[in-house]
N, C-alpha and C positions, 0 to 999 in steps of 0.2 A: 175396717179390716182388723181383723185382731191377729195376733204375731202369739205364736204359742211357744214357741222359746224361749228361754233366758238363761243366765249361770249366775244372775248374781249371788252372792255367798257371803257373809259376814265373817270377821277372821274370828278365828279359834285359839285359846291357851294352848299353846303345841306341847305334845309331849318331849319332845326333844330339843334342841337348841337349832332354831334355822337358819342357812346361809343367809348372812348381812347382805339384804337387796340392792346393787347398783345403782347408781345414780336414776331418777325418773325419766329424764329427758332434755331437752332443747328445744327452742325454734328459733329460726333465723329465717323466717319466710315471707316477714312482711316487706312488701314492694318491690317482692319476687317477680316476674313474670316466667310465663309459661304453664301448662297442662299440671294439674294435678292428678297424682296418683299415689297410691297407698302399697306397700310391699312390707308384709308378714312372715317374719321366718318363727315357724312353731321352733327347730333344735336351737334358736338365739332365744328365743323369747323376748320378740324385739320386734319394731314397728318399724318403716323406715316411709317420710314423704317425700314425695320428689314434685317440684315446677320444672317442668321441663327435663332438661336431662341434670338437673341440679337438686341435690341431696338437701333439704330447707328445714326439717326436724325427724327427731328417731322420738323413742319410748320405748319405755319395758312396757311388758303387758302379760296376761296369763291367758292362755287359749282353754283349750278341752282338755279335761283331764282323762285317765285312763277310763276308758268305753264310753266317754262322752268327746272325744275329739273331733277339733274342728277341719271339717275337710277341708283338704288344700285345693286350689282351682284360680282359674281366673274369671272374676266374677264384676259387677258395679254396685254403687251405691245405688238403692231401689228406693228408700226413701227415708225420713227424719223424723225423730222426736227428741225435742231438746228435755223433753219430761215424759219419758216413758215410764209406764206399772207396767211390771208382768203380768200374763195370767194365769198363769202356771205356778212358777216356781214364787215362794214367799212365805211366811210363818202363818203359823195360826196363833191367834190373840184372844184374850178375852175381853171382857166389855169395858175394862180398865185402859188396855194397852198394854196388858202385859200378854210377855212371849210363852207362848203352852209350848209349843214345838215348833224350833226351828227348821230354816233351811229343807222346806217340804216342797214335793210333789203335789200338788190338787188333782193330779191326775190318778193318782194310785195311793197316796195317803191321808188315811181314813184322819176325820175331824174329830177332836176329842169333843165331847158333851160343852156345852158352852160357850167355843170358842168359833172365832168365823173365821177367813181367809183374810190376809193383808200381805197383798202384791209386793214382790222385792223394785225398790226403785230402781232404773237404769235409765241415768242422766245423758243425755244426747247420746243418742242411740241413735245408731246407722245402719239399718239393714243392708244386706246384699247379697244373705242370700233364704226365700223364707221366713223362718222364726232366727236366727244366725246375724248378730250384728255386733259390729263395734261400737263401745258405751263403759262410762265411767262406770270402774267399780273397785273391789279387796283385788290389789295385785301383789302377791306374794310371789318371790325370783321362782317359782317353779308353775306348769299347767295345773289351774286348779279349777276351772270352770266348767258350768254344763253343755259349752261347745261355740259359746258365744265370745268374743274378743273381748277381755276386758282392758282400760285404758285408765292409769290414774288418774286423781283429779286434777294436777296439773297438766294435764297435756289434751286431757279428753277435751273440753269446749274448746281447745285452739283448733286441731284434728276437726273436730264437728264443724267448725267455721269456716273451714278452708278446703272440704271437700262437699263440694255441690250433689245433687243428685247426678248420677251417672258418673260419677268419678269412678275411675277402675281400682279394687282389690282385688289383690294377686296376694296366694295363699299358699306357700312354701313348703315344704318338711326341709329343705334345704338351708343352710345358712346364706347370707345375702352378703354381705360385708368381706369374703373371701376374693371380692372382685377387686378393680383398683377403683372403686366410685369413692371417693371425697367429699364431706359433706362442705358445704361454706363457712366461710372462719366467723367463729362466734367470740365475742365479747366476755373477758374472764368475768366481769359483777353487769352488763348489763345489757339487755335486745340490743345491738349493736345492727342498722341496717345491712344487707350484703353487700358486698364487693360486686363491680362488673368485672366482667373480663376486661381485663388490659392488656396490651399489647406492650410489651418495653424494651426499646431499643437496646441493641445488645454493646456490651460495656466497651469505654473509647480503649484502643491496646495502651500497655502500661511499658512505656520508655527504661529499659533500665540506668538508674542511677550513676552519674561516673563516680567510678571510684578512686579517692585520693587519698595518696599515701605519709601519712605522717612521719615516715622515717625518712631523716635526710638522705638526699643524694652522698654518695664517694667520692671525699677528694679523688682530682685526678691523680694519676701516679708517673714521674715521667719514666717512657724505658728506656735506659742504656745498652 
């Protein structure tokens, strides 16, 4: 089956100075229990997993950029390639390995004389829906892909690990994190398993202190 979308993209010298990209992400998911599921907000530009009804890791990521956006919906994981090639999108090369033209189209851009196709890689790639999949790629803090989810490298193979085929993606234009969901308390330097829920007796009441007075008592006075 061949998959004819992709966005991968290579970053560019930007003309301008860009917002400094937020942290990549978290996990806190191993020896989680419960349901996997993937929640996408395009206006966060943000990933969220959940086992169960517990929050187990986020990522930044870059969806579809302007006329190439990725639609929102609810949708599953359809199927996996820890090593996917495009077939579409990719440069064209010459017989060296060098790049003639970036960041093409094979569908609509013409090969210069000499040069052949070479597939853009997208490392564990998730389809779900189509040519439309989640997969390591260039995430820069804004949409900048051809409609497909991109995921950095830190986060992409944990993400690809942890969601089976049929796991549900849910595709947003809405923000996700305006809710009260909490993700699990993670470790400042290091994977730190989760917490269970606990239940804890609630506090013994607290006596107040007597209080004594360090100033002498009054002679008595006799009255006449």
């Amino acid at each position: 089956v061949a998959f004819l979308a992709s966005c991968a993209e290579y970053p560019t010298t930007p003309t301008t100075t860009a917002p400094t990209p937020p942290p990549m992400g978290y996990w806190n998911g191993d020896g989680v229990r419960g349901e996997p599921k993937i929640i996408v907000s395009i206006s966060e530009q943000h990933a969220y997993f959940f086992k169960g009804k517990n929050l187990v890791g986020e990522s930044t990521v870059s969806t579809g950029k302007p006329g190439f956006g990725t639609p929102p919906g609810h949708y599953t994981v359809l199927s996996k390639d820890a090593a996917h090639v495009s077939t579409v999108f990719g440069d064209y090369v010459d017989d060296m390995g060098n790049v003639v033209k970036s960041n093409i189209d094979s569908r609509k851009d013409p090969r210069p004389p000499g040069s052949h196709y070479d597939g853009a890689r997208m490392p564990y790639a998730m389809f779900f829906r189509g040519g439309y999949a989640m997969h390591q790629g260039y995430v820069p803090p804004y949409a900048a892909s051809h409609g497909c989810i991109r995921v950095p490298r830190e986060m992409a193979e944990t993400f690809f690990n942890n969601a089976p085929v049929g796991t549900p993606v849910i595709v947003k234009e809405e923000a996700v994190m305006h809710t009260s969901v909490a993700p699990l308390p993670v470790a400042p330097t290091t994977m730190a398993a989760p917490l269970p829920d606990v239940v804890r007796p609630a506090p013994a009441p607290v006596r107040p202190a007597a209080v004594r007075s360090t100033v002498p008592a009054p002679t008595p006075v006799a009255l006449h």
